[in-house]
C-alpha positions as protocol buffer text, in pm:
chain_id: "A"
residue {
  index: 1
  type: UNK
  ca { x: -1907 y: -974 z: 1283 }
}
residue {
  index: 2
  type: UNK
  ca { x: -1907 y: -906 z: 897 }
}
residue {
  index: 3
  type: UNK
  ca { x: -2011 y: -622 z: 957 }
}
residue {
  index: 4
  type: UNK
  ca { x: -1702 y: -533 z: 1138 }
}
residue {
  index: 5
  type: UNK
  ca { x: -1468 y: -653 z: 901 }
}
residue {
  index: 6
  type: UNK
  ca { x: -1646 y: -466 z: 632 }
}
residue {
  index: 7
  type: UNK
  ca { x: -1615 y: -159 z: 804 }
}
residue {
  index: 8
  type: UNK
  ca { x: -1243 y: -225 z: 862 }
}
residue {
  index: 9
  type: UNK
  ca { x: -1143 y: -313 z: 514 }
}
residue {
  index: 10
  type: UNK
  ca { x: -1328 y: 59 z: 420 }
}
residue {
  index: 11
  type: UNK
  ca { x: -1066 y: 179 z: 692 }
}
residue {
  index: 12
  type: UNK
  ca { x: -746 y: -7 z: 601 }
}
residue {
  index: 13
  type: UNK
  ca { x: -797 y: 38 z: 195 }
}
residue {
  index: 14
  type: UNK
  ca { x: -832 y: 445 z: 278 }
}
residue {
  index: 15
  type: UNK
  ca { x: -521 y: 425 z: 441 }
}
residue {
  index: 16
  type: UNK
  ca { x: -325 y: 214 z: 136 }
}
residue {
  index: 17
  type: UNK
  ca { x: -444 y: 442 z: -17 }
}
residue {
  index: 18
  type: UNK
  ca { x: -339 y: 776 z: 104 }
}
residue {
  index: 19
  type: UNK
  ca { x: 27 y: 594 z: 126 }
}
residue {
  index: 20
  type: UNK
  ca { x: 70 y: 495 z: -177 }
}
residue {
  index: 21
  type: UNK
  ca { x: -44 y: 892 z: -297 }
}
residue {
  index: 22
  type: UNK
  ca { x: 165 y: 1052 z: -66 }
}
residue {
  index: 23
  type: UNK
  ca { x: 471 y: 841 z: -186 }
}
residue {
  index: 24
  type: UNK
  ca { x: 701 y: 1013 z: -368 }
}
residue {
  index: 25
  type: UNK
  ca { x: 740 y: 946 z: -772 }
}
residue {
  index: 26
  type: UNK
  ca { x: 977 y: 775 z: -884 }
}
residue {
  index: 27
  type: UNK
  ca { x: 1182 y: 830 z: -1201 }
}
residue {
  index: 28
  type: UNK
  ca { x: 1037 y: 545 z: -1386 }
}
residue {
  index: 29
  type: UNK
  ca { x: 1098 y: 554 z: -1758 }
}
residue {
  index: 30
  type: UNK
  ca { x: 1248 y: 844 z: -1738 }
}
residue {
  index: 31
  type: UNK
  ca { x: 1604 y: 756 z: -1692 }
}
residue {
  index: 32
  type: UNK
  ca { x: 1541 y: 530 z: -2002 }
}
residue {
  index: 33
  type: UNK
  ca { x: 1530 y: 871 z: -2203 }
}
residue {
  index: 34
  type: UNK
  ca { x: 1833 y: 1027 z: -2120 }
}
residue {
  index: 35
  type: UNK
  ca { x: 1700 y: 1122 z: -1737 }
}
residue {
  index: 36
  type: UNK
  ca { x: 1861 y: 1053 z: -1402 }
}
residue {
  index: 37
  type: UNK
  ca { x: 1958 y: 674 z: -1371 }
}
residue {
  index: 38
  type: UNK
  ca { x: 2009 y: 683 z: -1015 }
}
residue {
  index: 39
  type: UNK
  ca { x: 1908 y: 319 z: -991 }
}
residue {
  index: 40
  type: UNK
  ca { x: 1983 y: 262 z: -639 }
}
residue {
  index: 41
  type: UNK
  ca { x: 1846 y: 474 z: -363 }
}
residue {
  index: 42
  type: UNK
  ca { x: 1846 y: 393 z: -3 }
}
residue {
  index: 43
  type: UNK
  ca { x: 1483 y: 503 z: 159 }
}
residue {
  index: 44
  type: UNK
  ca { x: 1489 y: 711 z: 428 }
}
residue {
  index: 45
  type: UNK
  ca { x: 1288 y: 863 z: 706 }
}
residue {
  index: 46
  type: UNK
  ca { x: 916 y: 922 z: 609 }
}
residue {
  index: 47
  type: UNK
  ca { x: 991 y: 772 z: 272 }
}
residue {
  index: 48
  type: UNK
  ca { x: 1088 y: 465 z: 449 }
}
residue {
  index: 49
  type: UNK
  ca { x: 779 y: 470 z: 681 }
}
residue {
  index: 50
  type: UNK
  ca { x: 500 y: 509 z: 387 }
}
residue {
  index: 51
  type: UNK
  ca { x: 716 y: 217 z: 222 }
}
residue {
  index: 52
  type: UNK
  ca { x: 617 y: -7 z: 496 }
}
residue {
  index: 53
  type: UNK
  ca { x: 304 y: 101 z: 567 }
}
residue {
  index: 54
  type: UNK
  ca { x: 202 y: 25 z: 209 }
}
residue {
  index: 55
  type: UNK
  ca { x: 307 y: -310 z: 268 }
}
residue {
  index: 56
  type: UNK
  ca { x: 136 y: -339 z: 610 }
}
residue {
  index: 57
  type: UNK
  ca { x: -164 y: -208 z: 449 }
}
residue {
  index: 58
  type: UNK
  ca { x: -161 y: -413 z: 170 }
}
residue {
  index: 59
  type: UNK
  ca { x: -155 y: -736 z: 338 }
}
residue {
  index: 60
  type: UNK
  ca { x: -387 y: -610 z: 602 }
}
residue {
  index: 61
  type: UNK
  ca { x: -613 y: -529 z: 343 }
}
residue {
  index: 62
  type: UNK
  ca { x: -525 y: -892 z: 206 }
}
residue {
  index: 63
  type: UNK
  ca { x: -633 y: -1074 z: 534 }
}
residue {
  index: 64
  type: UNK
  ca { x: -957 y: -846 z: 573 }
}
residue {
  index: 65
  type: UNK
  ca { x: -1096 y: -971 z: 248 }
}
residue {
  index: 66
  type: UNK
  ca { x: -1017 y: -1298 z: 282 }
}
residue {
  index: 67
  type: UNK
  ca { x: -1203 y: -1300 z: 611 }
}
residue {
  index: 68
  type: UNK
  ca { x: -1501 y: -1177 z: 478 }
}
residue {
  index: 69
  type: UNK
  ca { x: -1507 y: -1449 z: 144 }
}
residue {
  index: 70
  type: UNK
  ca { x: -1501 y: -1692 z: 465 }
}
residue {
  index: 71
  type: UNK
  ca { x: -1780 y: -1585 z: 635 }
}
residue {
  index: 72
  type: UNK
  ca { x: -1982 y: -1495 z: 376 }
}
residue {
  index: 73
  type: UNK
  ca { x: -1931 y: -1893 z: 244 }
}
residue {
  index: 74
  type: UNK
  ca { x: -1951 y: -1999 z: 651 }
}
């Protein structure tokens, strides 16, 4: 069974982490400088998607390794 679990937390932190690359940037301190302050933005289509997916992910990825710090202590 860990063995499974190991394999899936492989699988679920590739996909984190090709979401979180193929997000978009942001303007971050940018707008600080003089750049666009377009604070608010509404996310939409596949921006929207990877946005949840990263959080799917993430606490998938959560869950995953706490499963396997239980059975390794089990």
């Amino acid at each position: 069974m860990d063995f499974y679990v190991k394999i899936a937390i492989i699988a679920v932190a590739s996909m984190l982490m090709i979401a979180i690359l193929l997000q978009s940037q942001g303007s971050g301190l940018g707008a600080t400088f003089g750049g666009d302050g377009n604070v608010y933005r509404t996310k939409r289509g596949v921006e929207k998607f990877l946005f949840r997916a990263t959080i799917v992910f993430s606490a998938l990825f959560f869950v995953l390794a706490l499963a396997s710090v239980i059975m390794k202590k089990g």
